[in-house]
C-alpha positions in Angstrom: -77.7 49.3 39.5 -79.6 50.7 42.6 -82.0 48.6 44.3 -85.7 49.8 44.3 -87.0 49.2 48.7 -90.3 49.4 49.5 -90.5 49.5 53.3 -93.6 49.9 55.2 -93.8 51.2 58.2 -97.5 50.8 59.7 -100.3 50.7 58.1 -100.5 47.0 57.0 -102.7 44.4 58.2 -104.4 47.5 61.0 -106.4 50.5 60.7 -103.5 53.1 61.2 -99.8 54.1 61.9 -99.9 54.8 57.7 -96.1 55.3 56.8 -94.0 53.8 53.8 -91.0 54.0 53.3 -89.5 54.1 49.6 -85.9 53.7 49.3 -83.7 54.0 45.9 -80.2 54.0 46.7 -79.6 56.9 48.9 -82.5 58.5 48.8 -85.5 57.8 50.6 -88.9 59.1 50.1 -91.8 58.8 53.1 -95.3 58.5 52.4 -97.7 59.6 55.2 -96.7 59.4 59.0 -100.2 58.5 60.8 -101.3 57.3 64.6 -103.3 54.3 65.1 -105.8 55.0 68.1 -106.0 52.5 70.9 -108.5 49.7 71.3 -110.8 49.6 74.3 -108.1 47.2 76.1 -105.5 49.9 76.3 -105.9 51.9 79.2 -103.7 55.2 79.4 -102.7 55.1 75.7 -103.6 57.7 73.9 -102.5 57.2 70.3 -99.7 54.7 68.7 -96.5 55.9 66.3 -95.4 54.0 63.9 -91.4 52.6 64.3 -89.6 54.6 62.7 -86.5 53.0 63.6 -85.3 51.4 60.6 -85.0 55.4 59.5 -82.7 56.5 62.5 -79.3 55.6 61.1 -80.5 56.8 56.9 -81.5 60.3 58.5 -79.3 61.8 55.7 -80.7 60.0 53.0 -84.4 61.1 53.6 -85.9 63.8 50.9 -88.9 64.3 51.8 -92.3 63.5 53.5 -95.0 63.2 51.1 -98.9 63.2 52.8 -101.8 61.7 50.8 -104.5 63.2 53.0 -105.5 65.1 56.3 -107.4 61.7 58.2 -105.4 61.2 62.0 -104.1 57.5 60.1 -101.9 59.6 57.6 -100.9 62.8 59.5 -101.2 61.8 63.1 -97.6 61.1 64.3 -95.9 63.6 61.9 -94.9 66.2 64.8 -93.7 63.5 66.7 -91.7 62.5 63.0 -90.4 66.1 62.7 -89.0 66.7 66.0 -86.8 63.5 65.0 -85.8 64.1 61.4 -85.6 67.9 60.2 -87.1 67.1 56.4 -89.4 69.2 54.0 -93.2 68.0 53.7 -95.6 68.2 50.4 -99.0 68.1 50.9 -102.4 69.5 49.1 -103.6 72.7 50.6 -106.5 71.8 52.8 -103.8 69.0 54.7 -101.4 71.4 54.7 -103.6 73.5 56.9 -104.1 71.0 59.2 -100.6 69.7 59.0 -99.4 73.6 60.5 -102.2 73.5 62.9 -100.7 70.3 64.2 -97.4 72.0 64.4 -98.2 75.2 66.4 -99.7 73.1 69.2 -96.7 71.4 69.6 -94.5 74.5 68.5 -92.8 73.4 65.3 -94.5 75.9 62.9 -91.2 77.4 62.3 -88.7 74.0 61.9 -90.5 72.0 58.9 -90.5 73.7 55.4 -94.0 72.7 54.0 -94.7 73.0 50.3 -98.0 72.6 48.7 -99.0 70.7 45.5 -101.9 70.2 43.5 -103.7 67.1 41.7 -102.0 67.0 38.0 -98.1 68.8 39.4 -95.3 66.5 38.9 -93.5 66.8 42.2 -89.3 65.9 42.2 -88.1 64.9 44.9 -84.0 63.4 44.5 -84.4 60.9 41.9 -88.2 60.3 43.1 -90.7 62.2 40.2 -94.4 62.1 42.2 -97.5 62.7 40.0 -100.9 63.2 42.0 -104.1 62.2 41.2 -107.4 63.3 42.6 -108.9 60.4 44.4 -112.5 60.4 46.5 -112.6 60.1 50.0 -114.0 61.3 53.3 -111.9 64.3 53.5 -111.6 66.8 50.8 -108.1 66.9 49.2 -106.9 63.3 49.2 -104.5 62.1 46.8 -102.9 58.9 45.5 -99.9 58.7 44.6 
């Protein structure tokens, strides 16, 4: 029998680096990729990534980035993500917009294949089935998962 991992990334304990990890066999699903911005005591840093390196050697094994929302916290680092590991993103609409507007200014609009859901789809992803559900927040389009 598989083992169900649920690995986060960033996101717990701060305000930031969002990114979890959910592993089931060989498959791994990624939930958000987001920057953390710097406190006042960090001169010349501009944003913070979250480590990603537990990822680097199960490249083959990832199926898919999956984005709750478009805040900075959840979307922030995913360029940086995407220049590393060449997977497919789902997203709602609106935060897929901002999502391709993040990738033309760092000129990856062509590399990623975005695809969009809606609240009430049933998204599969390898042996991963995603349902999302309209949840209220300070941007429009937010879903949990």
């Amino acid at each position: 029998m598989e083992k169900l991992r649920i690995i986060p990334l960033g996101g717990l304990g701060e305000v930031g680096k969002n990114m979890l990890a959910i592993e089931y066999g060989r498959n791994i699903l990624i939930i958000d990729v987001g920057i953390m911005f710097p406190e006042s005591d960090m001169l010349g840093i501009d944003y913070i990534i979250p480590d990603w390196s537990y990822l680097r050697d199960k490249q083959a094994f990832i199926r898919a980035v999956v984005i709750t929302h478009g805040h900075e916290d959840h979307i922030g680092a995913l360029p940086h993500f995407l220049e590393e590991f060449n997977v497919p993103v789902y997203a709602t609409r609106l935060t897929r917009g901002l999502i391709e507007v993040k990738l033309r200014r760092r000129h990856l609009s062509e590399s990623p294949t975005l695809y969009t859901f809606s609240p009430g789809d049933e998204i599969r992803i390898g042996p991963f089935t995603v349902e999302p559900y309209h949840v209220c927040h300070s941007i429009p389009d937010g879903v949990g998962l």
